[in-house]
N, C-alpha and C positions, 0 to 999 in steps of 0.2 A: 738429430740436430736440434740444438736449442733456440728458435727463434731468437728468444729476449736475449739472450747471450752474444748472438750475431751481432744484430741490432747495439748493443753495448758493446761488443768488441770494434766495430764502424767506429762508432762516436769519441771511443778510448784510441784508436788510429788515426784518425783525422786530425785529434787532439795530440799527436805526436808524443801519448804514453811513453815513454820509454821501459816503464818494467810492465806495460800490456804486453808489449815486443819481443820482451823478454820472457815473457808467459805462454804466448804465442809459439814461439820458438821452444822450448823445451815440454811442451804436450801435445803429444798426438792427435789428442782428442777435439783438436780445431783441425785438422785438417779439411771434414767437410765444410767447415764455416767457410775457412779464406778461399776453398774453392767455389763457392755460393757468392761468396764477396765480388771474386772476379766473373762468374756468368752472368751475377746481377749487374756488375759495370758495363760486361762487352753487351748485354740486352738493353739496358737504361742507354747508354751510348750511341748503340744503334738505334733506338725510338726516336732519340733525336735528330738521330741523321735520315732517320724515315720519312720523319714530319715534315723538313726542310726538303728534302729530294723530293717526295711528292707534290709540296707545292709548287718547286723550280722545275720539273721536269717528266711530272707522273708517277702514276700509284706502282707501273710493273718496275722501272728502274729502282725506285724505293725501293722494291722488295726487294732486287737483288743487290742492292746497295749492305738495303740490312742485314740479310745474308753473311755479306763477304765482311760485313765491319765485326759481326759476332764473331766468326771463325779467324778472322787475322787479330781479333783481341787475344782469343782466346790459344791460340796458336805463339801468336807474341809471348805472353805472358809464358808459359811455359821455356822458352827459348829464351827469355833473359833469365828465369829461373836457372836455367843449367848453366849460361854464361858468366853469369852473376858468380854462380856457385865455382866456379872454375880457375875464372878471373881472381877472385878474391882470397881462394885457396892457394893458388899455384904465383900470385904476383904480390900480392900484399896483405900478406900476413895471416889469410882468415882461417879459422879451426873448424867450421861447421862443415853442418852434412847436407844434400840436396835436399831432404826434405825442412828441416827446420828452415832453410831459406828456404823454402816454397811457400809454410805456413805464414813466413813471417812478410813477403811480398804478397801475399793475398791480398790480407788487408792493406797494405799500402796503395792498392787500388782505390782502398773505397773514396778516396775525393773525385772518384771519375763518375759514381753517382752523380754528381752535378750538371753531368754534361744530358744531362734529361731535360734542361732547359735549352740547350743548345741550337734549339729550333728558333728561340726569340730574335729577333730579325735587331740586330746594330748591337745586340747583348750576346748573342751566341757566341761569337769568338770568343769574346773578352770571359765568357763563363768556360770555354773548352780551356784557355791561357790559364785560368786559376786553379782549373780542377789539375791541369798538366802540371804546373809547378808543385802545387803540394803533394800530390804523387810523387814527383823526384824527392820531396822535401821525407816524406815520409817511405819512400825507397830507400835515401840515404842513411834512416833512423831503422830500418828493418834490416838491410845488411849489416848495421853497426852491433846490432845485438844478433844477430843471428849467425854471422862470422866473428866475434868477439873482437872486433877490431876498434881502430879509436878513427876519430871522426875523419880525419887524413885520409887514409887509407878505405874509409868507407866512401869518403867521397870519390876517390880514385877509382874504386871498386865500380860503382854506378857510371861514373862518368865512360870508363874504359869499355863498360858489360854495353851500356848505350848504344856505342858508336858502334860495335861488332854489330849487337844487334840488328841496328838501322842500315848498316851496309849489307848485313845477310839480306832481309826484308826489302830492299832497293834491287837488291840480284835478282832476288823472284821475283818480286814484282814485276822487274826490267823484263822475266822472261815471260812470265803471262801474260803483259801488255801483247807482246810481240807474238804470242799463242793468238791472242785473241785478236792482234791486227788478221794475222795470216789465218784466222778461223773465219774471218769476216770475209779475206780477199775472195778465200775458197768458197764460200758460201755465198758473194755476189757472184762469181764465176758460173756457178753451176746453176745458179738462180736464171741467168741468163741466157 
């Protein structure tokens, strides 16, 4: 893996390349960058949700805070990967394969980098809001080249892959909250 390469491929995604994307997409040999891109978002991401947890509420919840924010980024990101891939194949019109859209949403991560400021206290939102939008922004520029579609249909693609997404992730969530209410009740119970 090429550092300087990563590093310029970030800065050529952010900047919403269109033939980086296209680059990206048809060579293998970024695969481990866009996955580097996305462990370094869901880590940067999580740092910031560290920094802020720990001063609202302590250093142990932080950690498992940061924990579950890396693993459901990194978990995410794979999962709209195949939905992405799915959705855009099988409903509008897209020709690619799971990996080229994998390579090619990697990088469209990287404005989540941002969210390393996240911790700035009246700024943090408004930085998670911008690094969130350009990621869609550069979501919907990574499907369009990576399922060969026109910008219609890419945005369909993302918006469609989204909403599954978010409702799969809302399921689970829904059910490990409710693991973890009923892990708590069990464990006041016995505590007592």
């Amino acid at each position: 893996m090429d550092f300087n390469r990563m590093i310029n491929g970030i800065i050529r995604a952010i900047k919403l390349d269109a033939t980086f994307y296209e680059e990206v997409e048809q060579d293998p040999s970024y695969d481990q960058d866009s996955l580097m891109v996305v462990i370094l978002a869901s880590l940067i991401g999580g740092l910031g949700g560290l920094i802020s947890t720990a001063l609202a509420s302590g250093i142990l919840k932080a950690i498992l805070a940061f924990i579950v924010a890396v693993i459901l980024t990194l978990v995410g990101f794979f999962l709209w990967v195949w939905v992405a891939t799915w959705v855009g194949t099988r409903f509008f019109k897209g020709t690619g394969q799971l990996d080229n859209v994998k390579r090619a949403l990697g990088f469209a991560y990287s404005p989540q980098l941002l969210n390393v400021l996240s911790f700035i206290p009246c700024l943090g939102g408004v930085i998670a809001l911008i690094a969130w939008v350009l990621s869609v922004i550069a979501g919907v520029k990574a499907v369009r080249q990576s399922l060969n579609q026109d910008n219609t249909n890419a945005i369909l693609t993302v918006v469609v892959s989204a909403i599954i997404v978010f409702a799969i992730t809302a399921v689970v969530g829904a059910f490990f909250a409710a693991i973890g209410i009923g892990g708590a009740a069990v464990l006041g119970a016995i505590g007592q």
